[in-house]
C-alpha positions in Angstrom: -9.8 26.2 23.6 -7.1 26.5 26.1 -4.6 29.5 25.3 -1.6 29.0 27.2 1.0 28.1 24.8 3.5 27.3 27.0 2.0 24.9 30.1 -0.6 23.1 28.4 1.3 21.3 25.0 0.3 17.8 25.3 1.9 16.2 22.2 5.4 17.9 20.7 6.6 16.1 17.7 9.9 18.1 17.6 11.9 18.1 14.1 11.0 14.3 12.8 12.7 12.5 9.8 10.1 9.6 8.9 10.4 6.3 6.8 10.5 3.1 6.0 13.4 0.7 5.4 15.8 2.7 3.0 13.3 5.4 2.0 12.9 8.6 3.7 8.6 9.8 3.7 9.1 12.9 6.2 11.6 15.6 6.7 12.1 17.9 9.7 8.3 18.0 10.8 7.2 19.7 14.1 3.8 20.0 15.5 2.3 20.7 18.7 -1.3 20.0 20.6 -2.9 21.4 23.6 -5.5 20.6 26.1 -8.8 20.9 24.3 -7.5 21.8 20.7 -8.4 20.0 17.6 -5.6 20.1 15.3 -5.5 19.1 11.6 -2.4 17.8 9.9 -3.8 17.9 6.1 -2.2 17.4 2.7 -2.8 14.9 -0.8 -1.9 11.0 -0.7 1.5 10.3 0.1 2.4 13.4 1.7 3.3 11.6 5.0 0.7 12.2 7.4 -0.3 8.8 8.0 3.3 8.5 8.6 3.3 11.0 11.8 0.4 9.6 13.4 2.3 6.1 13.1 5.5 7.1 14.5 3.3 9.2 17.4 0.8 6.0 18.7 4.7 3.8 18.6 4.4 2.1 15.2 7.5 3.2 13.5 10.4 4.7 15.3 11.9 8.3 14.1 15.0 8.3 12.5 15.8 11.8 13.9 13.7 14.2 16.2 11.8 13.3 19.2 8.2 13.0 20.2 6.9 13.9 23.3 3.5 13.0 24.9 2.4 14.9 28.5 6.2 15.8 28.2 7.7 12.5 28.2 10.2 11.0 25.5 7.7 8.4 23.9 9.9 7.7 20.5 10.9 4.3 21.2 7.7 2.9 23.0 5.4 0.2 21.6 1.9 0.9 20.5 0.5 -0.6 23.8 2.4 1.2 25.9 1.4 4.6 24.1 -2.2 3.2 24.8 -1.8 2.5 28.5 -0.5 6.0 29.0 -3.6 7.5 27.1 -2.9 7.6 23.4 -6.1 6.4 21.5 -5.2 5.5 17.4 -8.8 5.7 15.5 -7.4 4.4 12.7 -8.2 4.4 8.7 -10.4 2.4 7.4 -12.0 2.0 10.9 -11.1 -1.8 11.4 -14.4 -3.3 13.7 -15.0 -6.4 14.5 -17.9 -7.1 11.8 -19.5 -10.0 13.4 -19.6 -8.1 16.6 -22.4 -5.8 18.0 -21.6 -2.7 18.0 -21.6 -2.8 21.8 -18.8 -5.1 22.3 -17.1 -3.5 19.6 -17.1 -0.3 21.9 -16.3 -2.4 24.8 -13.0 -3.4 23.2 -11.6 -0.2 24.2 -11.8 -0.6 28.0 -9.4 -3.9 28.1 -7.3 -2.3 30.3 -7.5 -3.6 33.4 -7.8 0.2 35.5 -11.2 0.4 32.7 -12.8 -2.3 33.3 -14.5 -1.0 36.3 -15.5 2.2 34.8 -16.6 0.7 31.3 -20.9 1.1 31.9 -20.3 4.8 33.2 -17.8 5.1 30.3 -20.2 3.6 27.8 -23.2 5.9 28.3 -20.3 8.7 27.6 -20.4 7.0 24.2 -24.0 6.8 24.0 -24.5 10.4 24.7 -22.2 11.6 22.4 -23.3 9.2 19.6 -27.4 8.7 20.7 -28.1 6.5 17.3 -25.5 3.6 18.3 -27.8 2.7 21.6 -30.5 2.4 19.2 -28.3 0.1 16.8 -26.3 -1.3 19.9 -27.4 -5.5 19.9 -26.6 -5.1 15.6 -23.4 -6.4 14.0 -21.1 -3.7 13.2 -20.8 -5.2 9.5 -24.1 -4.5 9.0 -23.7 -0.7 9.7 -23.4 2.3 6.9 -19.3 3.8 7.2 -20.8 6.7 9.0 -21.6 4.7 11.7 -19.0 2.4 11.5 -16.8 5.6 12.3 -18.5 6.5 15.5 -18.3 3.0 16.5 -14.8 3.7 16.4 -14.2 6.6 17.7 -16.6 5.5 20.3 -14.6 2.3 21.1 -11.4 4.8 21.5 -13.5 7.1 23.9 -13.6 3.6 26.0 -9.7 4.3 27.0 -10.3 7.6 28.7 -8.1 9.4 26.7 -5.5 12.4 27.0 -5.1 12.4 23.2 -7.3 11.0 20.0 -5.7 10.5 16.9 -7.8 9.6 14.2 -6.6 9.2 10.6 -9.1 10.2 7.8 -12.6 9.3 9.3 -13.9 10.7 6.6 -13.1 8.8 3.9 -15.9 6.9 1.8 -18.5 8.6 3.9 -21.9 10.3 2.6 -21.4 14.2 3.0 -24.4 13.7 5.7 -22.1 11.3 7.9 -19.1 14.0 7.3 -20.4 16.8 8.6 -21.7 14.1 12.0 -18.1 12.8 12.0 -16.6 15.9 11.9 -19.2 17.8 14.4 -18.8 15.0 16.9 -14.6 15.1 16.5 -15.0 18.8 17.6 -17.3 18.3 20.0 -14.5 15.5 21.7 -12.0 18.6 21.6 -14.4 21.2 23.3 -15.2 18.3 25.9 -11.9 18.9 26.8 -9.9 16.1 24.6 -6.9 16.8 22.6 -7.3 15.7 19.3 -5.0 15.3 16.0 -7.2 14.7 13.0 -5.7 14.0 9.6 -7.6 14.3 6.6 -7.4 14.7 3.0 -10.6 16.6 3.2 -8.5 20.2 4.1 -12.1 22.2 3.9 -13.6 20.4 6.4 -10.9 20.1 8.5 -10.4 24.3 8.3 -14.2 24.4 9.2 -14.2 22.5 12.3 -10.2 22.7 13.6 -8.8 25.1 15.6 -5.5 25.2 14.5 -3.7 22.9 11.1 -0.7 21.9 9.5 -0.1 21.6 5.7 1.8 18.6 4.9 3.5 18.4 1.0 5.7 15.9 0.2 6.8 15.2 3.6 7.3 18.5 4.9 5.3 21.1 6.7 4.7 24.0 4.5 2.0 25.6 6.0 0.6 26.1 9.4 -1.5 28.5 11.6 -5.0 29.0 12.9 -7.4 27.3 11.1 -9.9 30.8 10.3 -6.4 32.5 8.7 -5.8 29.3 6.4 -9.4 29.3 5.2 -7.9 32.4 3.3 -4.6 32.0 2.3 -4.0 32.1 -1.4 -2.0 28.7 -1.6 -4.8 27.1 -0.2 -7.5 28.2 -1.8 -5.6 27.6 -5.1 -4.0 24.0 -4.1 -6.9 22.5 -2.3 -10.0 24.6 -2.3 -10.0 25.2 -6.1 -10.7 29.0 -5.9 
């Protein structure tokens, strides 16, 4: 993980207020991410972070605040703008093609036209981080357990070349076999170098594998800090870890 706090922030979501039509989901939230960091943004349904990862990848707009991405003003952009300057959304519920092989599934990501020579060498990036999707490439994404459905996803947003993954709960409905994969390969994006912000219910996980989180209640940030200090503090192994 990089250490330079000051040179090397890659998104700044900078005092937010989030919502939809007259109803207000987040208050006052600010997070960073650096070069080669996985960051969690945890917390229970409806706390709001779905909510941040919306407004960051351009599909809501911030009522207050401002969000910077390799330190430009993104706030008002669409969501394919914030993809052709290197924002890739994995989103929930992974959303495939399932009538597709997995392998033009991944190939969806590299629609851009400056990809579309680089997808082969781009693909076996995907194939070496996820070995079992060659194996199941020429199969129909439908026909594949969630766990693999995820790293067809994630795969698919490796396609874009990335300076920043954001992937909203990839762990949900999985086996505990296919969370720990998830999760292993997730951190092993970030040590390859690739920002990511992961939000997830699953906060023990998430402490495990993240270098740094951010504890979301109710719309605002009550908790934050490197992940190995939060795996001890007495709020959350009260709230969330049940100890």
């Amino acid at each position: 993980m990089n250490t330079d706090l000051s040179s090397d922030i890659v998104l700044k979501v900078n005092a937010v207020d989030l919502g939809y039509g007259s109803l207000q989901v987040v208050f006052n939230a600010s997070i960073e991410v650096r070069k080669g960091e996985l960051v969690g943004l945890v917390g229970g349904n409806g706390s709001g972070k779905s909510t941040i990862l919306r407004a960051v990848s351009g599909m809501i707009k911030p009522w207050a605040g401002q969000i910077l991405f390799k330190g430009e003003e993104i706030s008002g952009l669409e969501p394919h703008e914030m993809a052709e300057r290197g924002l890739a959304h994995v989103p929930m519920g992974r959303q495939l093609f399932p009538n597709l092989t997995v392998e033009d599934n991944i190939l969806l990501g590299s629609y851009l036209p400056r990809l579309r020579a680089r997808r082969n060498v781009n693909l076996e990036k995907v194939y070496a981080l996820f070995p079992d999707l060659k194996k199941l490439s020429t199969l129909t994404a439908g026909s594949l357990s969630g766990g693999q459905q995820q790293m067809v996803a994630i795969g698919r947003a490796l396609m874009l070349e990335p300076d920043l993954f954001i992937l909203d709960e990839p762990s949900l409905g999985l086996s505990p076999l296919y969370v720990k994969q998830v999760m292993h390969a997730i951190r092993k994006l970030a040590d390859l170098g690739f920002p990511v912000l992961l939000v997830e219910q699953n906060i023990k996980q998430v402490l495990q594998f993240s270098h740094r989180a951010y504890v979301l209640e109710n719309g605002r940030l009550v908790l934050d800090g490197p992940s190995s200090e939060l795996q001890g503090h007495p709020m959350i192994k009260k709230a969330y870890l049940g100890l």
